[in-house]
C-alpha positions in Angstrom: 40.2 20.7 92.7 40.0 21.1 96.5 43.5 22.4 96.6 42.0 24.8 94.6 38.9 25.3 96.4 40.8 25.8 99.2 43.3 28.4 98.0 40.6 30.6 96.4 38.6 30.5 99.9 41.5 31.7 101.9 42.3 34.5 99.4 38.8 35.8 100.2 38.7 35.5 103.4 41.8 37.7 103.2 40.7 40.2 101.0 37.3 40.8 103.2 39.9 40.7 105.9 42.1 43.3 104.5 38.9 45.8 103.4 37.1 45.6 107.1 40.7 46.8 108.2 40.6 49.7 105.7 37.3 50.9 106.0 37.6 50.9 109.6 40.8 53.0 109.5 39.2 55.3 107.0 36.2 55.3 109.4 38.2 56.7 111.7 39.9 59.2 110.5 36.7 60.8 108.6 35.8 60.8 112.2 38.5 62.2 113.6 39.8 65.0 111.6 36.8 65.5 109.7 33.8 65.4 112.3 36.3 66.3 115.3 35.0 63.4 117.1 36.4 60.2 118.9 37.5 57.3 116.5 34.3 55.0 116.3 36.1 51.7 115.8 39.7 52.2 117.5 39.3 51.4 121.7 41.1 53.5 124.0 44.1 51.6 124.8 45.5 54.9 127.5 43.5 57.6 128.4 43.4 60.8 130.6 40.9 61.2 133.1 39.0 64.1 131.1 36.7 61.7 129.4 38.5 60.7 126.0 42.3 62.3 125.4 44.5 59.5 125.3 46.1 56.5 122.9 43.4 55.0 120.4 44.5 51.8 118.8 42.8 50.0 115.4 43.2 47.0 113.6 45.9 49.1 111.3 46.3 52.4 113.1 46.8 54.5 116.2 45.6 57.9 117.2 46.8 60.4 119.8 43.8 62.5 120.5 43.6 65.9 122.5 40.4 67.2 123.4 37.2 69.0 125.4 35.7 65.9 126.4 33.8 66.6 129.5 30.4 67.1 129.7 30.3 71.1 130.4 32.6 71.0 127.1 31.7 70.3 123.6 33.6 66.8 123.1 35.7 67.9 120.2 39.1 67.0 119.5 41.1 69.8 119.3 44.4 68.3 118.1 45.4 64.7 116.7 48.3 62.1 115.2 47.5 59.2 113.3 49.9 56.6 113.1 49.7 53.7 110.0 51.5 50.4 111.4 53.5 52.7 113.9 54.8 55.6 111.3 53.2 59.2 111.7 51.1 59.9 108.6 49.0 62.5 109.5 48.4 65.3 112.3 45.5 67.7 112.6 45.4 70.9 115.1 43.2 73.3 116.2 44.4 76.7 116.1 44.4 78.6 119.5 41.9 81.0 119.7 42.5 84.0 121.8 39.5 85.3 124.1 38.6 88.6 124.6 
């Protein structure tokens, strides 16, 4: 019975485990490619010294983020890669505009 106990506790643990990594990753991303913003979980493990372009690393992924990120700018990412457990799975960039 405490065998069992035992196993059924660990099993949770790793589930909850396992769905904190997600929604953080997913987090992220909505962040990311949807708001334009910096990841909110991932910590900047390399990064330029315009205020945020640089190497993002989370529990399960990785951006590469290229942005305005001074404070004359806007602080939007303007192009980014997302890597899942070191594989590319997803790139978003901003088209260049042309001024007048």
């Amino acid at each position: 019975m405490k065998r069992e106990t035992f196993i059924k506790a660990i099993l949770i643990a790793a589930a909850v485990l396992v769905a904190v990594m997600i929604v953080t990753a997913v987090t992220d991303c909505i962040a990311v490619f949807g708001l334009h913003r910096k990841p909110v979980f991932a910590v900047p493990s390399m990064t330029a010294d315009d205020g945020g372009s640089g190497t993002y690393r989370g529990l399960l992924h990785t951006f590469e983020i290229d942005g305005r990120f001074m404070p004359e700018d806007d602080g939007a990412v303007e192009s980014a890669r997302l890597y899942l457990f070191g594989i590319p799975a997803a790139e978003m960039s901003e088209p260049e505009s042309e001024e007048l």
